[in-house]
C-alpha positions as CSV (number, residue, x, y, z in Angstrom):
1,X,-36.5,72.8,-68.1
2,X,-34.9,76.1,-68.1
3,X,-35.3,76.6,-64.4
4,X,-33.3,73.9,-64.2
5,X,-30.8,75.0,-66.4
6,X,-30.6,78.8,-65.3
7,X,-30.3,76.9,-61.6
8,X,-27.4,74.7,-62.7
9,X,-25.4,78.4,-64.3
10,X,-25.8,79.6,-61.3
11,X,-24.4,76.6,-59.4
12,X,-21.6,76.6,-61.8
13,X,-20.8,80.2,-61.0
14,X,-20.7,80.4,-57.5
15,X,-18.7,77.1,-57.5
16,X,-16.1,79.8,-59.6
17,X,-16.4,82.3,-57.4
18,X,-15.7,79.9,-54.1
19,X,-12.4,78.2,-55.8
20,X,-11.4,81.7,-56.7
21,X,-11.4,82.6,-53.0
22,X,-10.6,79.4,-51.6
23,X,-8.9,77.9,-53.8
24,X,-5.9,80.1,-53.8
25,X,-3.4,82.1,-51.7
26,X,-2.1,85.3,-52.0
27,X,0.4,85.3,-48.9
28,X,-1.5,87.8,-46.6
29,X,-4.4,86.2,-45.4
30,X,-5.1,85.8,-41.9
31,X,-3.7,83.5,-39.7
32,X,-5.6,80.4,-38.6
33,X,-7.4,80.5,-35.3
34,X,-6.0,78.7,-32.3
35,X,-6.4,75.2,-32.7
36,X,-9.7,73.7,-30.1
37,X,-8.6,70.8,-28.3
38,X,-10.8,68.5,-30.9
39,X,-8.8,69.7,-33.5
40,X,-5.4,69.0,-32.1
41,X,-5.9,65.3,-33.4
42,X,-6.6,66.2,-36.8
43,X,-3.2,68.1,-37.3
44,X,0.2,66.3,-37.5
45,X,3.5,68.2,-37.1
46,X,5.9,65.2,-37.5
47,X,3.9,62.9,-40.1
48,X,5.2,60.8,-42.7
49,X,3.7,61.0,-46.7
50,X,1.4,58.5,-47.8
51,X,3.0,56.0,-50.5
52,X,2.1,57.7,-53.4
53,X,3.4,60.9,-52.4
54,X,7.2,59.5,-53.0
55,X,9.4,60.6,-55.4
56,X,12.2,57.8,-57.2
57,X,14.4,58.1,-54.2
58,X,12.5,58.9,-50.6
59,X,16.1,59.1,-49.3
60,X,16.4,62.7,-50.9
61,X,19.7,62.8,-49.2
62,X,20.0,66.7,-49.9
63,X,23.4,68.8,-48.7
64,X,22.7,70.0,-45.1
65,X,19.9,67.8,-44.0
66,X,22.2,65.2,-42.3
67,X,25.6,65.3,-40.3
68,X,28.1,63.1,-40.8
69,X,27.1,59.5,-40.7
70,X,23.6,59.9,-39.9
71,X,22.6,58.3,-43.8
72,X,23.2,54.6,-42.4
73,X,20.2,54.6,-39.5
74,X,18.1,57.1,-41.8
75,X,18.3,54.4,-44.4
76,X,17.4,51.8,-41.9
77,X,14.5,54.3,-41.0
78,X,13.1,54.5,-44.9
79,X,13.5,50.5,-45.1
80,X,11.3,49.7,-42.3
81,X,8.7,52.9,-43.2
82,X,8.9,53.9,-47.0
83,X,6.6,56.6,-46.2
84,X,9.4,59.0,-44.5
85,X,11.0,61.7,-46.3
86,X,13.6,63.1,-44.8
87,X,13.2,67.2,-46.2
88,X,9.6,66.7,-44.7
89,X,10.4,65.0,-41.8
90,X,13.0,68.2,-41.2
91,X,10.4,70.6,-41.7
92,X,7.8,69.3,-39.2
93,X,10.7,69.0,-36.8
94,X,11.0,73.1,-37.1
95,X,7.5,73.4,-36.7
96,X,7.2,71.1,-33.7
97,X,10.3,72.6,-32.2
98,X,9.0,76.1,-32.4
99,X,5.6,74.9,-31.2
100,X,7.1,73.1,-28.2
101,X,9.3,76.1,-27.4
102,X,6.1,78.6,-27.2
103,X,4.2,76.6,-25.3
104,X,6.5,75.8,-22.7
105,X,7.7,79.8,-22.4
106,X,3.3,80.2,-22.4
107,X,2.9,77.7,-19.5
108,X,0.1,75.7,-22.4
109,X,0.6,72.4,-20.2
110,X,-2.4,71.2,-22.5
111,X,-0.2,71.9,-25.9
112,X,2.5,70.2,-24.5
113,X,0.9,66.9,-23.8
114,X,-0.2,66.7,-27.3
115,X,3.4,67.3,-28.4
116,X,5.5,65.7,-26.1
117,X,5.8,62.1,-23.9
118,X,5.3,61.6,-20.1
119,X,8.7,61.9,-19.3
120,X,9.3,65.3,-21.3
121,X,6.0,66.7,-20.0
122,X,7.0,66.1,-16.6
123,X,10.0,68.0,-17.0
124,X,8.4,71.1,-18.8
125,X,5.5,71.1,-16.2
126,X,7.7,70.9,-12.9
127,X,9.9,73.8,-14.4
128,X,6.4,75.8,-15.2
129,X,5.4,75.3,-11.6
130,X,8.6,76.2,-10.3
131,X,8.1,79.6,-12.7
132,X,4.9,80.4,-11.5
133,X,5.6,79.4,-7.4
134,X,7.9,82.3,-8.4
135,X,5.3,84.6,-10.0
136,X,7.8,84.7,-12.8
137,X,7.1,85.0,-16.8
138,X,8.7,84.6,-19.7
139,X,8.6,86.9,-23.0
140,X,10.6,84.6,-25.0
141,X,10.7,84.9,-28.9
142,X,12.3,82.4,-31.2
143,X,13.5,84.9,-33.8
144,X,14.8,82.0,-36.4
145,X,16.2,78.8,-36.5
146,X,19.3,78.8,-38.6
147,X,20.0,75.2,-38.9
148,X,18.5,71.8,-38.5
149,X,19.8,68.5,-39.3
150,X,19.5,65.2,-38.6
151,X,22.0,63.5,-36.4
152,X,21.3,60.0,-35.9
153,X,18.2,57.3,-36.3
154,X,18.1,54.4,-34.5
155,X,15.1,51.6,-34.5
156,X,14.7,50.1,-31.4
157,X,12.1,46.7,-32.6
158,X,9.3,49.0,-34.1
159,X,9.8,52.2,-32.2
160,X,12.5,54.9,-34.5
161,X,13.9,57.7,-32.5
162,X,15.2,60.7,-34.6
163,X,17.7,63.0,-33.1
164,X,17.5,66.8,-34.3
165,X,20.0,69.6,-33.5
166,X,18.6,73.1,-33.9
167,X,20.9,75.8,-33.8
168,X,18.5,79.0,-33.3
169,X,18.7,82.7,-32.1
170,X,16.0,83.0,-29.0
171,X,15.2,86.6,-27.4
172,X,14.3,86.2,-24.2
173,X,13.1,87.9,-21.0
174,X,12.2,86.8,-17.2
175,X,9.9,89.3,-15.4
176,X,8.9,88.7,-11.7
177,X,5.7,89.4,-10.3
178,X,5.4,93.0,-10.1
179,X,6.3,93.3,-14.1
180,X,10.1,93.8,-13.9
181,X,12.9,92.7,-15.7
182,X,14.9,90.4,-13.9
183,X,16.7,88.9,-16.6
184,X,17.4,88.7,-20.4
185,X,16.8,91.1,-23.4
186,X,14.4,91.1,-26.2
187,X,17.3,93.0,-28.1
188,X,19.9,90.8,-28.1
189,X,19.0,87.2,-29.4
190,X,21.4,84.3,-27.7
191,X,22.6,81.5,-30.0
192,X,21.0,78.0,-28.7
193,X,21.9,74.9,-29.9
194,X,19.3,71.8,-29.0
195,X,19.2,68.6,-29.4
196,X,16.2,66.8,-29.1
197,X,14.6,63.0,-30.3
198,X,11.4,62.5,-31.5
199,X,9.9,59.2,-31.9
200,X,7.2,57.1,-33.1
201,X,5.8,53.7,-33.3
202,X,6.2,52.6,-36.8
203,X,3.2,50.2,-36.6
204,X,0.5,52.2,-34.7
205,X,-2.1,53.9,-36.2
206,X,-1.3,57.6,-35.1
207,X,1.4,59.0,-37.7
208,X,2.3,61.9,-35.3
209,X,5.8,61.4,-33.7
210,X,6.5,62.8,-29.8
211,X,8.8,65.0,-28.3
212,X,11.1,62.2,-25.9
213,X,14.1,63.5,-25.4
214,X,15.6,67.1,-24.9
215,X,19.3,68.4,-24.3
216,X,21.4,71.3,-25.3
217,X,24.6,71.2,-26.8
218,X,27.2,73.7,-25.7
């Protein structure tokens, strides 16, 4: 009996001890690994909350997060799928913007297809194999994203289509094959402002929404 008891202590103490270290953050550990191709599945950039997750008003209709006249097909949005939150739905479009961005300027074909549709893929990969035909490469840097909004939702049957513009500051530089510069500055960051629509299938089964259309605004 007091094995048992001195064994059940010790349990107790080193399940402490792990929530201690685990359990918290301190805001300078490490960053995550890459993510392994099984893994990719597991994480969703764009995802909407479960049901129990909303406040009194999933609208949340904050200053900023919408331009002008957006509210009508973002409403039309929450009616048909009560689990999407606009602020979060704005925050995995950062994430998923910045991811996108990186792995095109990378040449990660395999990141892209998990990220973006068949059209939008073909487009990244011809301009990838057009960059390396050249023996060119990219040391691009997304140095912030100063706005994103919402512009307009639409439902087409069950599919919704979100349009974000991002205005950001990119840094950018082309070298060719033998290493030099042939273009751009990693001093100078050049306002960009794109516009791009995710989408999703509001009935199927995978939460994530895609990448389906890109274009820059002057």
């Amino acid at each position: 009996m007091y094995v048992i008891v001195i064994l059940a202590l010790v349990a107790g103490f080193l399940a402490l001890r792990l929530y201690s270290v685990l359990g918290k953050r301190t805001g300078h550990e490490q960053q995550p690994a890459p993510l392994q191709a099984d893994d990719r599945a597991k994480v969703a950039v764009l995802q909407p909350r479960n049901a129990g997750e909303q406040g009194t008003d999933n609208v949340r209709l904050s200053d900023g997060m919408l331009a002008p006249g957006a509210d009508v097909g973002v409403r039309a949005l929450i009616a048909a799928d009560r689990r999407f939150d606009v602020p979060q739905f704005i925050d995995g479009a950062k994430t998923a913007y910045r991811m996108v961005l990186e792995a095109f300027w990378r040449g990660d074909r395999e990141d892209l297809a998990w990220l973006c549709d068949a059209d939008v893929l073909a487009s990244f990969e011809e301009a990838i194999a057009a960059r390396e035909a050249a023996g060119e490469t990219l040391e691009n840097r997304l140095v912030r994203i100063d706005k994103a909004i919402i512009t307009e939702a639409v439902l087409s049957g069950r599919i919704a289509h979100v349009t974000m513009r991002f205005d950001a500051d990119i840094a950018a530089i082309t070298r060719d094959k033998d290493g030099n510069i042939i273009a751009g500055s990693m001093t100078d960051a050049v306002p960009t402002h794109d516009v791009w629509t995710f989408s999703r299938d509001l009935r199927a089964t995978d939460p994530n929404w895609k990448l389906t259309e890109t274009d820059e605004e002057a």
